[in-house]
C-alpha positions as semicolon CSV with decimal commas, in nm:
position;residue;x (nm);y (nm);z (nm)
1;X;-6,727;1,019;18,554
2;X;-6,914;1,112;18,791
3;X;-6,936;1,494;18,932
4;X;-6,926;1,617;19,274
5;X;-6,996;1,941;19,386
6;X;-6,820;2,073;19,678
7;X;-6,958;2,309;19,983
8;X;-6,820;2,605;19,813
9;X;-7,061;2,523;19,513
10;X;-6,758;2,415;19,278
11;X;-6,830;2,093;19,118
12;X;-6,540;1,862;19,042
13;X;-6,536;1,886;18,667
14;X;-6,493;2,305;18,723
15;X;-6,170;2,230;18,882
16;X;-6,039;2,041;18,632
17;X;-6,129;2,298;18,348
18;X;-5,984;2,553;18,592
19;X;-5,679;2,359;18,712
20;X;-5,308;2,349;18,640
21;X;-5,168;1,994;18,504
22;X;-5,041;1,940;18,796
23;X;-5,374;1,995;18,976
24;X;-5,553;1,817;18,731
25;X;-5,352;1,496;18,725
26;X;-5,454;1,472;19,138
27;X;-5,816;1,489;19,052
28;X;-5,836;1,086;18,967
29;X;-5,664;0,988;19,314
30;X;-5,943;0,819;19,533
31;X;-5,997;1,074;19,808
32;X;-5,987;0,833;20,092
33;X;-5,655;0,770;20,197
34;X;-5,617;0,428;19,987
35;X;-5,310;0,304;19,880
36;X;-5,232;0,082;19,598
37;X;-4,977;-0,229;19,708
38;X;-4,641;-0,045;19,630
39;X;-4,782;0,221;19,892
40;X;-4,834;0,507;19,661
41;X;-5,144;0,697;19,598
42;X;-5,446;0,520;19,422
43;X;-5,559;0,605;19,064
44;X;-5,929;0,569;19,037
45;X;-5,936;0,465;18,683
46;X;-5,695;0,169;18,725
47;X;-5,791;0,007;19,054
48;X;-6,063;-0,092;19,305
49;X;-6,460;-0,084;19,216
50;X;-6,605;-0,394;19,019
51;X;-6,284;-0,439;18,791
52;X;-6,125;-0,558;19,118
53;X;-6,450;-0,710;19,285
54;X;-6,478;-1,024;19,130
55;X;-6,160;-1,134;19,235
56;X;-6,250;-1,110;19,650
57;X;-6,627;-1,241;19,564
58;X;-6,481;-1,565;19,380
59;X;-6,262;-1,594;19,733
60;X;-6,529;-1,567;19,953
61;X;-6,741;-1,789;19,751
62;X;-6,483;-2,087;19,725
63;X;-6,419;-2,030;20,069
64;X;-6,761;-2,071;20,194
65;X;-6,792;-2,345;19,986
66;X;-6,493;-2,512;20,140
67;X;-6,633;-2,396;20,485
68;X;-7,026;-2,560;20,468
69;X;-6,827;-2,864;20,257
70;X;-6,645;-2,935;20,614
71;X;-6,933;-2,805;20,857
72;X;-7,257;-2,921;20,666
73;X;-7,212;-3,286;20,727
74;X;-6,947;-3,275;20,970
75;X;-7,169;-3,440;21,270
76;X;-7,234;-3,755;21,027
77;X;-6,878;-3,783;21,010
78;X;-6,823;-3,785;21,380
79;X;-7,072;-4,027;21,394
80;X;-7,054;-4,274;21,172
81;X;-6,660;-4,259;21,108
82;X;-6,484;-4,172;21,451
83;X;-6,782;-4,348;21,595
84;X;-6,853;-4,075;21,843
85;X;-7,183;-4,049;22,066
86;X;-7,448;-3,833;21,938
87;X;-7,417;-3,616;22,247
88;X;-7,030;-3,595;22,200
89;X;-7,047;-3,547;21,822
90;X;-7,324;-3,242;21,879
91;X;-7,135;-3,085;22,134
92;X;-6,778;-3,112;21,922
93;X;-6,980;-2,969;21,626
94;X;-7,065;-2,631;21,813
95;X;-6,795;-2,561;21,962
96;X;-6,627;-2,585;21,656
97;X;-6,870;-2,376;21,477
98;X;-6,859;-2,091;21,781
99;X;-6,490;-2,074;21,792
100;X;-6,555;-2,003;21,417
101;X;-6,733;-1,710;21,490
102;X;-6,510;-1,630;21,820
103;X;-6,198;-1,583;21,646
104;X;-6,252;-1,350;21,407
105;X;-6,140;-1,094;21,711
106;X;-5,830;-1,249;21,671
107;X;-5,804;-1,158;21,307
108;X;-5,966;-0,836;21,300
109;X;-5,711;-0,698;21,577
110;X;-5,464;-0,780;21,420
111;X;-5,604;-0,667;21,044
112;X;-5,663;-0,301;21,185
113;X;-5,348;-0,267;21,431
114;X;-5,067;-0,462;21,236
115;X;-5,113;-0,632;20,903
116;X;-5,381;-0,453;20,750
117;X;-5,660;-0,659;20,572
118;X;-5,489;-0,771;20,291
119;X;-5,224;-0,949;20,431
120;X;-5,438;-1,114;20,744
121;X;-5,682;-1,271;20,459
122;X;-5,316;-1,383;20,282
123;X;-5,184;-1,539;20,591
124;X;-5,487;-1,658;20,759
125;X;-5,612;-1,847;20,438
126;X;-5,304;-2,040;20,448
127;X;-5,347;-2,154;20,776
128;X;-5,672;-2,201;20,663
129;X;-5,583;-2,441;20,327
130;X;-5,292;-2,637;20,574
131;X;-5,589;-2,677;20,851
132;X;-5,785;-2,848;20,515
133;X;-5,515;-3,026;20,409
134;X;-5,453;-3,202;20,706
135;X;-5,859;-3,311;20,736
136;X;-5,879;-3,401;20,443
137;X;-5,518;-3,655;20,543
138;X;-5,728;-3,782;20,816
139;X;-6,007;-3,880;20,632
140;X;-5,792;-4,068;20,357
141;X;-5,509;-4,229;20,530
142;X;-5,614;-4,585;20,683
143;X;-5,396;-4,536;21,002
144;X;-5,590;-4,202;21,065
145;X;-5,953;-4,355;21,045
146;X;-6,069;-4,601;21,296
147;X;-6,169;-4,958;21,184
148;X;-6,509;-5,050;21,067
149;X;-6,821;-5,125;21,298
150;X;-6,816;-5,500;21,339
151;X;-7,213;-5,570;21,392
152;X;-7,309;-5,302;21,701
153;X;-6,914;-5,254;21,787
154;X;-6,794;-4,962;21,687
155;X;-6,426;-4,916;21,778
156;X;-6,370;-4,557;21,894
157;X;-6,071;-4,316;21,754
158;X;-5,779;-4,369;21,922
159;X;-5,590;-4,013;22,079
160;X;-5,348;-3,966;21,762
161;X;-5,671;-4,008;21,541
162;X;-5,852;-3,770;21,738
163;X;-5,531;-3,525;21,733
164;X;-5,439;-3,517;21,434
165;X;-5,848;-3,450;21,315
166;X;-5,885;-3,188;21,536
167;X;-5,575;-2,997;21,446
168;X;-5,743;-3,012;21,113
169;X;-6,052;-2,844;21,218
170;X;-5,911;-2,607;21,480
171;X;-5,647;-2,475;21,220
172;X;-5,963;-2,387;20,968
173;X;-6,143;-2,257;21,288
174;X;-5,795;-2,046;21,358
175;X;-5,821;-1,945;20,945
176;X;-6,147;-1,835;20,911
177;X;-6,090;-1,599;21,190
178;X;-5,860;-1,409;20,972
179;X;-6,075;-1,399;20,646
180;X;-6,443;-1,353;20,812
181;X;-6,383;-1,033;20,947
182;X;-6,182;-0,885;20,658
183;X;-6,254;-0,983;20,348
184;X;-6,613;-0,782;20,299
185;X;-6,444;-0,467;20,456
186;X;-6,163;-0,491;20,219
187;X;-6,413;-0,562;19,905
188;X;-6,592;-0,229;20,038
189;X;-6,261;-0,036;20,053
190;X;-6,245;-0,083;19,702
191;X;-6,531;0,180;19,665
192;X;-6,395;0,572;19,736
193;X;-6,651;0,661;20,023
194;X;-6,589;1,037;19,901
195;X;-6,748;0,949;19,550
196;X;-7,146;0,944;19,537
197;X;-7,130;0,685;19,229
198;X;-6,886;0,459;19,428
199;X;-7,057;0,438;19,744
200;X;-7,380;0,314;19,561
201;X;-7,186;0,084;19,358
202;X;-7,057;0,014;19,735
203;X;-7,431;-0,079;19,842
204;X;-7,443;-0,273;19,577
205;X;-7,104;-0,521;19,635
206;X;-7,269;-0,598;19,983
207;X;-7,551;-0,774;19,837
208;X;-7,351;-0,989;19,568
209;X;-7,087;-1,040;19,868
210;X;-7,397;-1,243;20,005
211;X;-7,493;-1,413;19,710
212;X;-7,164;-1,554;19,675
213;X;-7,166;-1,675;19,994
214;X;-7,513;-1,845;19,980
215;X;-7,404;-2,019;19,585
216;X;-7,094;-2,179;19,814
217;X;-7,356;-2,300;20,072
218;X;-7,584;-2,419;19,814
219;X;-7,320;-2,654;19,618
220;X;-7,183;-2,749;19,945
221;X;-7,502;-2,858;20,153
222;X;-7,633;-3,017;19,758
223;X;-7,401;-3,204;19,558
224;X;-7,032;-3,192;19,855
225;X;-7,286;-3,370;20,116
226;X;-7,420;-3,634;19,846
227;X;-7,023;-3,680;19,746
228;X;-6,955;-3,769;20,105
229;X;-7,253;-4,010;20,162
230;X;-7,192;-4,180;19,853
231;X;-6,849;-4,183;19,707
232;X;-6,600;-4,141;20,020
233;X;-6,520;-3,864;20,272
234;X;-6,127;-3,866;20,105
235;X;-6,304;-3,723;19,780
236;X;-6,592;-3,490;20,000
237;X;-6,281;-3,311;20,206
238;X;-6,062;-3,327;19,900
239;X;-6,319;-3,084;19,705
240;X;-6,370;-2,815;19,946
241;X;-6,001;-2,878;19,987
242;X;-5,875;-2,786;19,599
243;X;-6,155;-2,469;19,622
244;X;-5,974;-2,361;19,930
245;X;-5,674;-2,368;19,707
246;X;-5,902;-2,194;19,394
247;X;-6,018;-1,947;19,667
248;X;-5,644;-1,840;19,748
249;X;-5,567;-1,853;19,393
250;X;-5,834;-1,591;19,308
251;X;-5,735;-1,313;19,597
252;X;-5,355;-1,263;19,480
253;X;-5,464;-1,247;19,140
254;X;-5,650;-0,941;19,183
255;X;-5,346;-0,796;19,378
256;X;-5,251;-0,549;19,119
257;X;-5,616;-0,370;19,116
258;X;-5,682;-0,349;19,509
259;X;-5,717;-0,034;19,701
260;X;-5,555;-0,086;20,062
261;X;-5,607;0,125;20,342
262;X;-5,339;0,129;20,619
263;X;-5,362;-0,012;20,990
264;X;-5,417;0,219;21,244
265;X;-5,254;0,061;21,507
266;X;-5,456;-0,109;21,791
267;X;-5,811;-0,014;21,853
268;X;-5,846;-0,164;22,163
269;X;-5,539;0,054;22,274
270;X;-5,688;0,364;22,128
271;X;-6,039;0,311;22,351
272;X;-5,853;0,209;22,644
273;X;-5,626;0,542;22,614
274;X;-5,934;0,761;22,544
275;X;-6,097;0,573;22,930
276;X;-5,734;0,609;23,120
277;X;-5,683;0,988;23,018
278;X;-6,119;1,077;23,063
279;X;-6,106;0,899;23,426
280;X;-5,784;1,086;23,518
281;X;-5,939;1,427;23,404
282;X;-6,269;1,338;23,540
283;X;-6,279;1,670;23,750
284;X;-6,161;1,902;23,453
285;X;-6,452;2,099;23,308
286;X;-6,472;2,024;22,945
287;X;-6,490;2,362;22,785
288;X;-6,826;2,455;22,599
289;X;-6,603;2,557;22,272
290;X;-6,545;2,229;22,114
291;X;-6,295;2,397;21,908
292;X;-6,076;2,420;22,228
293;X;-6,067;2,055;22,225
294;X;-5,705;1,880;22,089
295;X;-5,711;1,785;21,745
296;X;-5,411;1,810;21,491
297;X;-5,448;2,111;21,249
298;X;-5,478;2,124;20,909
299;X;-5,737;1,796;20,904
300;X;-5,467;1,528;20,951
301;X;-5,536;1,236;21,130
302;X;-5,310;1,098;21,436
303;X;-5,455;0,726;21,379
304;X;-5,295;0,588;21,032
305;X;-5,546;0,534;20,770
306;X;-5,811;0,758;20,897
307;X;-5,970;1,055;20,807
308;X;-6,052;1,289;21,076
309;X;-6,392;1,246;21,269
310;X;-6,627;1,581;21,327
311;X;-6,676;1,655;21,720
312;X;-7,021;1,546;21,872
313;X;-7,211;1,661;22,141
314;X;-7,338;1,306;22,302
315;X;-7,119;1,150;22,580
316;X;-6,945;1,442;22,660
317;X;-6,786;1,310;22,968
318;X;-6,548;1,146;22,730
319;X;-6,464;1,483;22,553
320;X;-6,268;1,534;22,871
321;X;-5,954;1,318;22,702
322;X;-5,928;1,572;22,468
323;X;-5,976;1,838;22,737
324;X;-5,644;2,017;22,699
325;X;-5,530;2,127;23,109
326;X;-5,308;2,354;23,254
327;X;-5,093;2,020;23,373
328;X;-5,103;1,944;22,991
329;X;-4,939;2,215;22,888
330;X;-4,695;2,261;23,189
331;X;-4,569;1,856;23,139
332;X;-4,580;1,912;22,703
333;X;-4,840;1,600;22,716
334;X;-4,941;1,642;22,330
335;X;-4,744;1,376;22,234
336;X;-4,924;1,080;22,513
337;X;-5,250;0,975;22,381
338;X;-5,320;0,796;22,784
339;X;-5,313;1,202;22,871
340;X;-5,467;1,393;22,580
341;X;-5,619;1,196;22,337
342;X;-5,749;1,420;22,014
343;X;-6,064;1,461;21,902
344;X;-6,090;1,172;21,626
345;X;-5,957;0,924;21,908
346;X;-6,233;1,019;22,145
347;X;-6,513;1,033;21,859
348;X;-6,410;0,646;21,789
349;X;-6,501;0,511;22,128
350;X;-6,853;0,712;22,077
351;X;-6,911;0,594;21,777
352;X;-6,839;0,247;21,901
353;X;-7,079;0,357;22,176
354;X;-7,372;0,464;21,967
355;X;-7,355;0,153;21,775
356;X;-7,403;-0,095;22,101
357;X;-7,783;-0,109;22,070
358;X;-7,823;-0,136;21,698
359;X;-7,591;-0,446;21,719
360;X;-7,789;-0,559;22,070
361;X;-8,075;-0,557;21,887
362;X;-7,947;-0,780;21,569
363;X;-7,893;-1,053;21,807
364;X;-8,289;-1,172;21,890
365;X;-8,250;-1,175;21,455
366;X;-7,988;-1,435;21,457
367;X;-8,146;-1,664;21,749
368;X;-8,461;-1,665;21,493
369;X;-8,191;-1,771;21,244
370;X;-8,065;-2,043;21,446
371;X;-8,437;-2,227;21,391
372;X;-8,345;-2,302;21,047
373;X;-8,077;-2,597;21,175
374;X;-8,277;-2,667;21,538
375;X;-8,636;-2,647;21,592
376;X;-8,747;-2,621;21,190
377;X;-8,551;-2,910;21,111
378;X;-8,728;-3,120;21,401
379;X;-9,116;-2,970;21,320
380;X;-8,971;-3,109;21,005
381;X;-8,947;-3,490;21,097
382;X;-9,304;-3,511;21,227
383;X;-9,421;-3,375;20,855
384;X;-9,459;-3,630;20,563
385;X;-9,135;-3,677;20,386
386;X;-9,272;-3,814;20,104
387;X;-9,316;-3,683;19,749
388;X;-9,468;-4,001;19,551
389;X;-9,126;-4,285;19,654
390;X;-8,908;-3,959;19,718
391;X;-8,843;-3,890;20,041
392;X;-8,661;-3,511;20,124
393;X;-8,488;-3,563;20,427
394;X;-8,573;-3,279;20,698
395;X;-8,295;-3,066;20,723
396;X;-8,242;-3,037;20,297
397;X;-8,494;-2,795;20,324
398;X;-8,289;-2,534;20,460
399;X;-8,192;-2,551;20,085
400;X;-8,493;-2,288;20,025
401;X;-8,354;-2,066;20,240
402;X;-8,052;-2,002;20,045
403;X;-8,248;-2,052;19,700
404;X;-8,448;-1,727;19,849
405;X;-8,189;-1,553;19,937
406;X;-8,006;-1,630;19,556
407;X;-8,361;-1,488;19,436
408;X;-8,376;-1,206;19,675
409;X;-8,032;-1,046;19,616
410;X;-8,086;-0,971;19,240
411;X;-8,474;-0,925;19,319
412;X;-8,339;-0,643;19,608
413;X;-8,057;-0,483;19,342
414;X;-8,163;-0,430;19,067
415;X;-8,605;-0,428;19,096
416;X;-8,663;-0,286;19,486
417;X;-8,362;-0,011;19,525
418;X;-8,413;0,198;19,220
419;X;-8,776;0,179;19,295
420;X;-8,760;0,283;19,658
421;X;-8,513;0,549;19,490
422;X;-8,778;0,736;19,394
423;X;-8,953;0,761;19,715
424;X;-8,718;0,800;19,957
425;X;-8,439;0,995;19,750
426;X;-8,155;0,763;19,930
427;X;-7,898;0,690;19,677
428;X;-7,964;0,337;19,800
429;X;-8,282;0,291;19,784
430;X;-8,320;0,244;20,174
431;X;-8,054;0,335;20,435
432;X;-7,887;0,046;20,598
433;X;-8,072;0,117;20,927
434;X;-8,436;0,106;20,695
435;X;-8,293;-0,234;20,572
436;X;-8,238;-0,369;20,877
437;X;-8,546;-0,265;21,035
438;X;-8,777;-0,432;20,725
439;X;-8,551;-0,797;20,810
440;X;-8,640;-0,770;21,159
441;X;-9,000;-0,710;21,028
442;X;-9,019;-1,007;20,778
443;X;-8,838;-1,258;21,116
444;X;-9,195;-1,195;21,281
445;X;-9,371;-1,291;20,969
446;X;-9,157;-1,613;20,901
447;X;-9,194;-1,728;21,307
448;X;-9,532;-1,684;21,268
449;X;-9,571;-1,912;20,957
450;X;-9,378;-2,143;21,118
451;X;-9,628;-2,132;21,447
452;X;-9,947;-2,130;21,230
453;X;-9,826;-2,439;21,009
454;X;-9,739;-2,627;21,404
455;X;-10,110;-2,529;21,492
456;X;-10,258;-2,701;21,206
457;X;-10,047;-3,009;21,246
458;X;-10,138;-3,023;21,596
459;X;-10,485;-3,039;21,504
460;X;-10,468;-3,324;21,170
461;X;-10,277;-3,514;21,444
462;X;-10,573;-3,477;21,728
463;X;-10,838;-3,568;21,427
464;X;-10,600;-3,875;21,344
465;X;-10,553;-4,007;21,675
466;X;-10,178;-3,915;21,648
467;X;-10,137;-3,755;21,932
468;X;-9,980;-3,990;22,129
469;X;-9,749;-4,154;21,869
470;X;-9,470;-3,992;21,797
471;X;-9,496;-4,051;21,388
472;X;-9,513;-3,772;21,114
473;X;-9,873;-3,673;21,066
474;X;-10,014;-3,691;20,701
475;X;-9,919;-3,313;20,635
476;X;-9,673;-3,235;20,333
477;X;-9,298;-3,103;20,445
478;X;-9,329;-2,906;20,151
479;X;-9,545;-2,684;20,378
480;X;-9,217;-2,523;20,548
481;X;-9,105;-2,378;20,240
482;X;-9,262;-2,040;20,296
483;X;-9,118;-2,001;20,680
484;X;-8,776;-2,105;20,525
485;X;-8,839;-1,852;20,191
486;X;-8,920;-1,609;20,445
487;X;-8,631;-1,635;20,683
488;X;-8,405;-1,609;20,363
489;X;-8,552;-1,229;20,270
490;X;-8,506;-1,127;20,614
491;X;-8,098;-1,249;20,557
492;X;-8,125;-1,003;20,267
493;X;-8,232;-0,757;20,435
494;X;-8,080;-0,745;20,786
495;X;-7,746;-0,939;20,795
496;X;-7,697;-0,765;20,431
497;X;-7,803;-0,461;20,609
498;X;-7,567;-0,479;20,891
499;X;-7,300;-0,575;20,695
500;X;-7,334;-0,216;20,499
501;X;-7,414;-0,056;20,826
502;X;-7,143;-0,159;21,075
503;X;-6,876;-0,094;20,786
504;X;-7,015;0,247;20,715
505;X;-7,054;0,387;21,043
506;X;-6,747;0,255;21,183
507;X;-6,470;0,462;21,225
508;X;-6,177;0,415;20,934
509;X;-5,983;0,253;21,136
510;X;-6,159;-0,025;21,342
511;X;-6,374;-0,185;21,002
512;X;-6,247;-0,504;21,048
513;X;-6,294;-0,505;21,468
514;X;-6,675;-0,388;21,385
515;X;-6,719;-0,644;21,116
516;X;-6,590;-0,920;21,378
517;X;-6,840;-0,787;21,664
518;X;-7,113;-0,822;21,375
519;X;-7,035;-1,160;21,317
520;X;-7,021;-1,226;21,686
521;X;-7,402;-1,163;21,673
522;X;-7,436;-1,516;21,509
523;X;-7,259;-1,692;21,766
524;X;-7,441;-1,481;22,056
525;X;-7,755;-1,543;21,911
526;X;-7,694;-1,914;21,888
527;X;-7,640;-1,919;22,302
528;X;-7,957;-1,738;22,318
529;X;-8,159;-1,954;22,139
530;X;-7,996;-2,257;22,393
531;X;-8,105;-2,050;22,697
532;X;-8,434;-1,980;22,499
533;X;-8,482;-2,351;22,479
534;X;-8,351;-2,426;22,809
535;X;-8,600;-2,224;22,989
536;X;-8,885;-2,369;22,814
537;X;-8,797;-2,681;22,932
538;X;-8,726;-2,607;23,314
539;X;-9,052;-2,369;23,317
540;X;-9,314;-2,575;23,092
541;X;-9,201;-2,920;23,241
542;X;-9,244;-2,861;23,619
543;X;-9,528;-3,002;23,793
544;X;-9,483;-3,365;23,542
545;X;-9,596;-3,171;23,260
546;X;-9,501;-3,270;22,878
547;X;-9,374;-2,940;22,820
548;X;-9,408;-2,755;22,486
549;X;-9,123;-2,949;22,319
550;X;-9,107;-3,307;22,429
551;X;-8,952;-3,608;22,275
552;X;-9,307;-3,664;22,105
553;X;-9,394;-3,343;21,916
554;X;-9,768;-3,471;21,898
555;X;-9,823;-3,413;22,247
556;X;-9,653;-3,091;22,291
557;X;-9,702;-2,718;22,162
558;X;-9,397;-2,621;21,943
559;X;-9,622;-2,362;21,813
560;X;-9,581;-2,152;22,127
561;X;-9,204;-2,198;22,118
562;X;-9,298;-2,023;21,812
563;X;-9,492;-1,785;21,892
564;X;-9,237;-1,706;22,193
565;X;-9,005;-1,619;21,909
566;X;-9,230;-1,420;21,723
567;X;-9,338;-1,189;22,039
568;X;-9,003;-1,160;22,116
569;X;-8,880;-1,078;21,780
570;X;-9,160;-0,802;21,809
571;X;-9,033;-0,634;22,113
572;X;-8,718;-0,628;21,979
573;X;-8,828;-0,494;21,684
574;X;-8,980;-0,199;21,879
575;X;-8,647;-0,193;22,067
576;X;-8,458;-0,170;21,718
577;X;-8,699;0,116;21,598
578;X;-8,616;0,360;21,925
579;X;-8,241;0,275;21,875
580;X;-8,231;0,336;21,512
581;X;-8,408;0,660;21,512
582;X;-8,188;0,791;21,819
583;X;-7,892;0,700;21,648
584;X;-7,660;1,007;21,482
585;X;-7,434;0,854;21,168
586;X;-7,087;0,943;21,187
587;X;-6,933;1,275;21,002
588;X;-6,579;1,331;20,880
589;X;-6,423;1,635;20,956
């Protein structure tokens, strides 16, 4: 057991040597505020930490599995079963995938005002396993799938076979929006934050969180997309189907050894109190004694399931909604939080403030992300395929990307963070903001591989003749494996690293609302590489040009697409660094 030494210089294990029974019996309660599911008090030594843990990672890893099973291949279903356009089938495909990463608002509202997270990854992951269910129905039943191309004619889905496959995919859409932004905040609430050896062992549940998700993406983008190709699309829904089942199956049987914390109530109510009641004190002098500020006494919390937050001295216009005025007092307006709002209330919406650029900043990262299924995949078809009568189609190389990160996470726990230890004294081996900062460091590196390897296929296809046949050039595919090795270390370190950051710095509270605005980043960053792309085209075209990214890669310049990326993956790496070091972690009264 770990010991902890308070302010007053009394460790832990003195009180209990000093203590009555009585006192000594509260000593293994987690000191968080945790619950177990009855509502009493949590025991340390009978719940939460890694003897609950593998119960939420084998959920999250059956449910990514059933998640890439659908998405992976889902275009070559549109296409070659509903007999949709390729323009149609692209443009069903992402907004599929970015009302994936849209609701998640949905679920993390409700998670931290109503439900809690528990029972929003409950519901929401049997909306999700229905929403399954009912693809997987529309893939198998004949009078759900339209009939056969005859020759070129290709008969299109009728409405009820479009309606009843997209009720499939919207209800998993609608169901993943209750489990994304939950499930790793309520694996890290199974770590007491006010126990040094738990909050490593914290640090260390965010990496394996990610390594279960990248062994579901590697089964289902490997063996669930050669099951659909080759044996049916009944069977290759039906699979991530029953491990949607497996993945339900798994949560409620760790029910017994969770920690919960309790909702709050709504955190978008909370900020928009702490705005009403600052804008309608806006000419009240906030007094230079924060102590004169409201707060409740005795360190209790007026938000449910949070600990008390310490009073800060950035953005002190809002500490005038805990300004306490003489129309306060004379109207009794303790008890209206859209009059006087306490000090914890008002320290949320700064938090939530000071965190703005650090997540700004993580979404250049997932734009250079987005090259993995866009603009790698297509430098990819003008490479040779071929490995003797083999040929590895383009986009299975994205493969190496989640074989490095399967490498890195193991590579990053248990060989880089006790040797970093030692240097930087963090009980993590690097803060989360230091993590970060090295993933935004390596997404240069791997954008610049990826521009030097379009450079030298530029120039075998000049020395060929090439250049104005759009054919692969006589360079091995193989070559991409380093840009997509390196792309898979900066996932370790930066979306690891903001998954550790934005649930550590975010007030108690609002986890699950922070955890949904960090997955947002992916779907931002997606619509910024589009603009990226689109503004390469309008700008490098005009005047007849080729542009750098034409139909025929040969004649164009991908590498300064690139090289674009890499520059601006540089300034907003310099961006990041400013942020990071301005930014003031959050302290618990």
């Amino acid at each position: 057991m770990a010991e902890v030494v308070r302010a007053d210089g009394e460790s832990t294990l003195e009180q209990g040597l000093l203590a009555t029974p009585e006192e000594s019996n509260q000593l293994t309660y987690t000191g968080d505020g945790s619950v177990d599911f009855s509502g009493n008090r949590v025991v340390k030594e009978k719940t939460g930490r890694w003897r609950a843990c593998p119960f939420i990672l084998g959920n999250e890893c059956c449910e990514r599995l059933a998640y890439y099973g659908i998405s992976t291949n889902l275009v070559t279903y549109l296409t070659k079963k509903l007999h949709d356009g390729n323009a149609s089938a692209a443009r069903n495909v992402t907004t599929w995938q970015g009302t994936c990463y849209l609701t998640p608002l949905i679920g993390a509202i409700l998670a931290d005002a109503y439900w809690g997270r528990y029972w929003t990854i409950a519901t929401f992951s049997t909306i999700y396993f229905i929403g399954m269910s009912v693809l997987t129905l529309s893939a198998t039943m004949p009078a759900l799938i339209p009939p056969s191309c005859e020759g070129s004619l290709c008969p299109p889905a009728d409405p009820y076979q479009y309606t009843v496959f997209f009720l499939g995919l919207y209800l998993i859409a609608l169901g993943t929006g209750g489990i994304k932004p939950c499930v790793s905040s309520f694996g890290a609430d199974q770590f007491d934050d006010t126990d040094p050896a738990e909050r490593v062992q914290k640090g260390s549940f965010f990496n394996w969180f990610y390594f279960s998700i990248n062994i579901g993406a590697l089964i289902s983008s490997s063996f669930l997309v050669w099951v659909q190709d080759n044996l049916g699309w009944g069977l290759g829904f039906g699979i991530p189907t029953v491990f949607m089942g497996l993945a339900i199956i798994s949560f409620f049987s760790g029910t017994s050894l969770y920690r919960f914390q309790k909702p709050g109530g709504s955190p978008i109510t909370r900020v928009c109190q702490v705005v009403a009641a600052t804008l309608r004190k806006w000419n009240v002098p906030v007094p230079e004694d924060s102590s004169l500020l409201y707060e409740l006494p005795d360190g209790i919390s007026a938000i449910e399931g949070s600990r008390q937050l310490e009073h800060t001295d950035e953005l002190r216009c809002l500490d005038k909604a805990a300004t306490i005025s003489d129309l306060d007092v004379k109207n009794d307006s303790f008890n209206n939080p859209w009059r006087v709002c306490t000090v914890t209330q008002v320290e949320e919406l700064k938090i939530l403030v000071r965190m703005f650029p650090v997540w700004a900043t993580t979404i250049v990262f997932s734009a250079v992300y987005a090259q993995i299924s866009t603009m790698f995949v297509e430098q990819g078809m003008v490479l040779d395929p071929s490995i003797g009568s083999f040929k590895i189609p383009p986009a299975s190389l994205s493969t190496f990307d989640v074989v490095s990160v399967i490498i890195w996470v193991p590579v990053y726990d248990s060989i880089l963070v006790p040797l970093a230890r030692r240097f930087t004294g963090n009980e993590r081996g690097f803060t989360a903001l230091q993590r970060m900062g090295i993933g935004l460091l390596i997404s240069i590196l791997a954008m610049s591989a990826a521009a030097v390897l379009e450079i030298q296929r530029l120039v075998i296809a000049r020395d060929m003749h090439l250049v104005d046949q759009n054919v692969p050039v006589p360079l091995s595919i193989l070559w991409q494996i380093p840009q997509y090795f390196l792309v898979g270390a900066a996932e370790v370190f930066t979306f690891i690293g903001a998954l550790e950051f934005f649930y550590d710095q975010s007030p108690d509270a609002m986890r699950s609302l922070c955890s949904a605005l960090q997955l947002l980043t992916t779907a931002l960053g997606n619509y910024l590489s589009a603009f990226i792309l689109t503004m390469v085209a309008y700008f490098t075209t005009r005047g007849g040009n080729r542009g750098w990214i034409p139909d025929n890669l040969n004649e164009g310049h991908l590498d300064y697409f690139f090289w674009l990326l890499a520059g601006l993956s540089f300034l907003n790496f310099v961006v990041y660094i400013l942020c990071a070091n301005k930014f003031k972690s959050k302290k618990a009264a």
